[in-house]
C-alpha positions as CSV (number, residue, x, y, z in Angstrom):
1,X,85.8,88.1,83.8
2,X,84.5,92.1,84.4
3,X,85.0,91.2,88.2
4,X,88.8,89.9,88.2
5,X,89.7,92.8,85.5
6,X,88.3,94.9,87.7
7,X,90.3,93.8,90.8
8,X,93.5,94.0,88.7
9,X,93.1,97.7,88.4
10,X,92.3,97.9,92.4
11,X,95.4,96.5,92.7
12,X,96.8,98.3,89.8
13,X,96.4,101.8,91.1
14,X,95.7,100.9,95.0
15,X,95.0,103.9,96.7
16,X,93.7,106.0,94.4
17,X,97.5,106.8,92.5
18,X,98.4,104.9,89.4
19,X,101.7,103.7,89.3
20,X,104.8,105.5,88.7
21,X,108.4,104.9,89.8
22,X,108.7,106.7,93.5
23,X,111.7,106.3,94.6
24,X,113.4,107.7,98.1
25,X,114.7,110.8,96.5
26,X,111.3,112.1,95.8
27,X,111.0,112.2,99.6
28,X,114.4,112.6,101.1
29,X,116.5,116.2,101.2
30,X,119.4,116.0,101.0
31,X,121.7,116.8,104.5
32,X,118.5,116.7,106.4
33,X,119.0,114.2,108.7
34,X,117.5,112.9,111.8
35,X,116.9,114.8,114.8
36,X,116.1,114.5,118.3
37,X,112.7,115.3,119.3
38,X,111.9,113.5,122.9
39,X,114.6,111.3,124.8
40,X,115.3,109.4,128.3
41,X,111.8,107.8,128.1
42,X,111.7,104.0,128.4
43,X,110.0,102.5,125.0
44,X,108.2,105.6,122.7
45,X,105.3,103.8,120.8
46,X,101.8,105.5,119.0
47,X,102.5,108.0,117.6
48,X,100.0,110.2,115.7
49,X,99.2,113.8,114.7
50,X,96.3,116.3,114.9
51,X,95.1,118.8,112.0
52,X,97.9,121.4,113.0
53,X,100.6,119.2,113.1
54,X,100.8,118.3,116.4
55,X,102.5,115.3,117.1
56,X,101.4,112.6,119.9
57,X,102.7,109.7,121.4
58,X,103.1,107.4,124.3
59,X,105.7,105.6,126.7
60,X,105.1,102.2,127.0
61,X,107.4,100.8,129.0
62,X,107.8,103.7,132.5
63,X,104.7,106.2,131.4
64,X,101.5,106.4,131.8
65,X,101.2,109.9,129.8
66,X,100.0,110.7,126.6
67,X,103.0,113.6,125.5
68,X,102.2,115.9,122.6
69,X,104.8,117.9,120.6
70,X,103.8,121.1,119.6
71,X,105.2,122.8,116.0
72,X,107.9,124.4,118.1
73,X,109.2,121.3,119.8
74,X,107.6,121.8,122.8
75,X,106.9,118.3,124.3
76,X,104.4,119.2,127.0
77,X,101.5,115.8,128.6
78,X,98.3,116.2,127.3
79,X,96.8,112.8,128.8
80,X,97.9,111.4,132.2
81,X,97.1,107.9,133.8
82,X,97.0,106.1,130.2
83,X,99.3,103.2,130.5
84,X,100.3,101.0,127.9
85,X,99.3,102.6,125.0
86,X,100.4,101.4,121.6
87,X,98.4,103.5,119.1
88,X,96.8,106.3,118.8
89,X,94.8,108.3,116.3
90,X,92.4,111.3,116.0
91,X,89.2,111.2,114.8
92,X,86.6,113.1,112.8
93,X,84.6,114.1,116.3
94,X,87.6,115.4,117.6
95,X,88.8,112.6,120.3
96,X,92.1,111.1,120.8
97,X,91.3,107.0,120.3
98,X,93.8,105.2,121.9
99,X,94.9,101.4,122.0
100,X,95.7,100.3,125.8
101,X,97.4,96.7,125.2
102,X,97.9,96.9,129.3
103,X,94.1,97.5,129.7
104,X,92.9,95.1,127.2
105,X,90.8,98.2,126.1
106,X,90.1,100.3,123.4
107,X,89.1,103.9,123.8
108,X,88.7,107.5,123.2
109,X,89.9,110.9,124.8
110,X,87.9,114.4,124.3
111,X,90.3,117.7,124.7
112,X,89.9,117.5,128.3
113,X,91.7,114.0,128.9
114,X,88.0,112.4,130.1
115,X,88.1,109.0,128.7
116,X,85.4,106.6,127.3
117,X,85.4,103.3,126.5
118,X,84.6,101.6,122.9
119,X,85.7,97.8,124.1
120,X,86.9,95.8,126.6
121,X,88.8,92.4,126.7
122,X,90.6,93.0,124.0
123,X,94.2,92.7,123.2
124,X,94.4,95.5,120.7
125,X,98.1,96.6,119.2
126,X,97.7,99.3,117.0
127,X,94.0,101.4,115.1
128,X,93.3,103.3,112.7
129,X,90.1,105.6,112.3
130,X,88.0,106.4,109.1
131,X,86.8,109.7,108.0
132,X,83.1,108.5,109.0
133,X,84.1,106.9,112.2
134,X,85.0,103.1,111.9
135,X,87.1,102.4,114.2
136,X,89.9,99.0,112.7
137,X,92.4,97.7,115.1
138,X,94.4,94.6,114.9
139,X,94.7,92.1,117.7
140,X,98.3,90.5,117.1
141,X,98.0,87.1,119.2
142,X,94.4,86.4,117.6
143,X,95.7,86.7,114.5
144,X,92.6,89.3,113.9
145,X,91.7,92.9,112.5
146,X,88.3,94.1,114.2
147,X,85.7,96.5,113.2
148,X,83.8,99.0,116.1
149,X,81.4,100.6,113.6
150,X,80.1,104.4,114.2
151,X,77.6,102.5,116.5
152,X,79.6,100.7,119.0
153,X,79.1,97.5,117.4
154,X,82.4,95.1,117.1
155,X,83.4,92.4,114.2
156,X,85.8,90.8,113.9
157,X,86.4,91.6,109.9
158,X,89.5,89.7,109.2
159,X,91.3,86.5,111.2
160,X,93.7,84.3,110.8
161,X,94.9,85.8,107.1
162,X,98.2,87.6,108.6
163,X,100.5,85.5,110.9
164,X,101.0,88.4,113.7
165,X,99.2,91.9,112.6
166,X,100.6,94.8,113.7
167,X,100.5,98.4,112.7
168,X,97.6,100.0,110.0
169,X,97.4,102.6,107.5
170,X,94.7,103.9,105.0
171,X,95.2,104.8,101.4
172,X,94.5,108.0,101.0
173,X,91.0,108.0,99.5
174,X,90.3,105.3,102.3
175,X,89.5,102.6,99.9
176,X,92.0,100.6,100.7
177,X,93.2,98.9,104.9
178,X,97.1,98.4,105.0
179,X,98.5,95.9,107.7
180,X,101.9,95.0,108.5
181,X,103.1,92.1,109.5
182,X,105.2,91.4,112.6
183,X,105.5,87.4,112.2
184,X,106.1,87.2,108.3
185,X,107.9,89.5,105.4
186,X,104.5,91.2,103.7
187,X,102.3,94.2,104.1
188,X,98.9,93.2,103.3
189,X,95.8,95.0,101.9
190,X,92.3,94.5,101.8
191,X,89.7,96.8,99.9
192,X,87.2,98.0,102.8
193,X,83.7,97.9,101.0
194,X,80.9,100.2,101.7
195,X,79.6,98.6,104.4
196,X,82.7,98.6,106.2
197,X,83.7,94.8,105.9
198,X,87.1,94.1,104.4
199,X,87.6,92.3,101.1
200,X,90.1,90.6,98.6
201,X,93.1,90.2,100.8
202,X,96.4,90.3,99.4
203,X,100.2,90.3,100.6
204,X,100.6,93.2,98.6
205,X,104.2,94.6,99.5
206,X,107.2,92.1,100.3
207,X,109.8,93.9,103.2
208,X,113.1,93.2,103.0
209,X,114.2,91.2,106.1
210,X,116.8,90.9,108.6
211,X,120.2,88.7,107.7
212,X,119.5,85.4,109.0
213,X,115.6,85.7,109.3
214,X,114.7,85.7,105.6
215,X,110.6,84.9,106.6
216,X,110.2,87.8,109.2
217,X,110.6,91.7,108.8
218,X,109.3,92.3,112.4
219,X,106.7,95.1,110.0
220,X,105.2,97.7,112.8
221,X,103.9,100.9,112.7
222,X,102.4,102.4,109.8
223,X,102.1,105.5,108.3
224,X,100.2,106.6,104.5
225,X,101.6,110.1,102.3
226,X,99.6,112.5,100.2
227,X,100.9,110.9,96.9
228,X,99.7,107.2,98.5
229,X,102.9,106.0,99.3
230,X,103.3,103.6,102.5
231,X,106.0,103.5,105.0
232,X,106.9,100.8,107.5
233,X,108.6,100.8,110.4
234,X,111.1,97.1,110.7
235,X,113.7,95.5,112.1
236,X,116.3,97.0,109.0
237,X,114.7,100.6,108.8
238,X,111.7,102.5,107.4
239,X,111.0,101.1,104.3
240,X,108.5,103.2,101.7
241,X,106.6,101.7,99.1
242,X,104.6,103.1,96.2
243,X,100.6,102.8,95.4
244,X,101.4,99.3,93.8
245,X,103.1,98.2,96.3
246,X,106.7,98.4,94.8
247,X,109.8,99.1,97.0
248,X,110.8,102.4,97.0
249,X,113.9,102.0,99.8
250,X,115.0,102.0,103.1
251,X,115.4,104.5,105.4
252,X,118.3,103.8,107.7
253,X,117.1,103.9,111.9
254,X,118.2,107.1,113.8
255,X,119.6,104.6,116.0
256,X,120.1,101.0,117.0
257,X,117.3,100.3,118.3
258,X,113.5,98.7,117.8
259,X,111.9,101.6,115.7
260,X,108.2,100.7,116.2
261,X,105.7,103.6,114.6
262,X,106.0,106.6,112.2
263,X,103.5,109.8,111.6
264,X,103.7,112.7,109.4
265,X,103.7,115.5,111.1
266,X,105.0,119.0,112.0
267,X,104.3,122.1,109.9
268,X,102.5,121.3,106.7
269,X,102.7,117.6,107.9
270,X,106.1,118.1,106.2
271,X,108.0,116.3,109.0
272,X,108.8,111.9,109.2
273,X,108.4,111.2,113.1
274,X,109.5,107.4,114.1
275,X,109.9,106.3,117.8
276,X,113.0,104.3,118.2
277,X,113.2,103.1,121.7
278,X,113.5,105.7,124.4
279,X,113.4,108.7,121.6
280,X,111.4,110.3,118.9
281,X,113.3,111.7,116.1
282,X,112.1,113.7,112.8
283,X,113.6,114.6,109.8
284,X,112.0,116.7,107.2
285,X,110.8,115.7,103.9
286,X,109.6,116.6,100.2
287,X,106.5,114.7,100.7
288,X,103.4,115.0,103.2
289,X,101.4,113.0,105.1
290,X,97.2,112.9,105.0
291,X,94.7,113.3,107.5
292,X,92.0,110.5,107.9
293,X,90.0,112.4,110.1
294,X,89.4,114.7,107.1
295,X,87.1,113.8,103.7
296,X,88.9,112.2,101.6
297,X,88.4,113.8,98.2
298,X,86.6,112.0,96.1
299,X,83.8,112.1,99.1
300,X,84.3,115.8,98.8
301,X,83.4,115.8,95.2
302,X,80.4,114.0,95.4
């Protein structure tokens, strides 16, 4: 009985917020709309940002550059000869880690573009990178969400639980792994114990779907706030949910096309960046987004 009450109020107050209504207007200014950031390129995918605000990303489809978007707009290629990249992330140690679907590789960059490589044969679609260096990425065909540990070792921690797993987010005290989902309609969690293994999965936030495919959301990229709200790129918009997984609203595409990953980023992280086909937009917002490369707090306090 102490074990299932105390997975209620995990689920209760997932991601260390406890629930309260959140809707759109808490992150939404009024008139501030979308605007142009990058454009011309062939499909804009991974896009991530660095401890200044920095933003990052990649061109799946015609480049084989890594571009990064300084906090004047500058776009500028910080990476060359990296095709087929569809996530990115920065971690703790300072590296650019890097999904290249093309490559069937995961890696890492250092500031100087030198890559390394944390696994081969894979087929990985989008990672995400913990504070203490685990490195999670999901493999969409295989059904799977794998583990490379600070080591170098690989597990698969999670397979055949989500019908096509996509894009991945952390809670903000990194207790909790969000995965969309490209093949169904839920976002699903799992609480990531101490040892790194995942636990307790549940289809914990329901996307609203296209007209005419009411069992598929086509859920992508993801992307986590400060207060522990989640936001999901899908086939009808960007939709936001709170801590407990309830529907906060939709935020309408910059344009008609597949919008595939989002990032906070810009000054003070203040700034919603989505790639939607050849272009990256951003709009500014009330809200901010967090760091995973950074302590969460309640490791600081210890």
């Amino acid at each position: 009985m102490i074990r299932i009450l105390t997975l209620l109020l995990w689920f209760a107050c997932v991601g260390g917020v406890l629930a309260r209504d959140m809707p759109l207007s808490e992150v939404l200014i009024e008139g501030a709309g979308w605007q142009v950031v990058s454009e011309g390129h062939g499909f804009t995918d991974g896009l991530c940002s660095d401890a200044d605000g920095n933003v990052y990303f990649s061109d799946v489809r015609s480049g084989q550059v890594i571009y990064k978007v300084d906090l004047d707009g500058k776009v500028s290629e910080f990476v060359k000869k990296a095709a087929g990249i569809s996530g990115l992330q920065w971690g703790a140690d300072g590296k650019l880690y890097a999904c290249l679907a093309r490559g069937r590789m995961v890696v890492r960059f250092d500031q100087g573009g030198k890559m390394e490589i944390l696994a081969k044969e894979v087929r990985p679609n989008d990672l995400v990178v913990t504070y203490d260096g685990n490195v999670y990425f999901t493999q969409t065909p295989e059904q799977e969400i794998v583990r490379i540990d600070p080591k170098g070792k690989m597990t698969v921690v999670s397979k055949g639980v989500i019908v096509k797993p996509n894009g991945i987010t952390l809670s903000p005290d990194q207790g909790t792994l969000a995965v969309s989902d490209y093949g169904g309609k839920y976002v699903w969690v799992f609480r990531i114990e101490k040892e790194g293994t995942l636990s307790y999965p549940q289809n914990y936030m329901t996307m609203r779907t296209a007209n005419g495919k009411p069992e598929v959301a086509k859920g992508d990229g993801m992307a986590t706030d400060a207060e522990g709200r989640y936001y999901v790129t899908s086939a009808v918009g960007l939709q936001m949910y709170d801590p407990t997984g309830r529907m906060g609203g939709v935020i309408v595409k910059p344009q008609d096309a597949g919008l595939v990953s989002v990032v906070f980023g810009g000054a003070d992280l203040a700034y919603l960046y989505v790639a939607c086909g050849d272009t990256i937009y951003r709009r500014k917002t009330k809200s901010k987004g967090v760091l995973f490369f950074e302590k969460p707090e309640k490791e600081r306090e210890k």
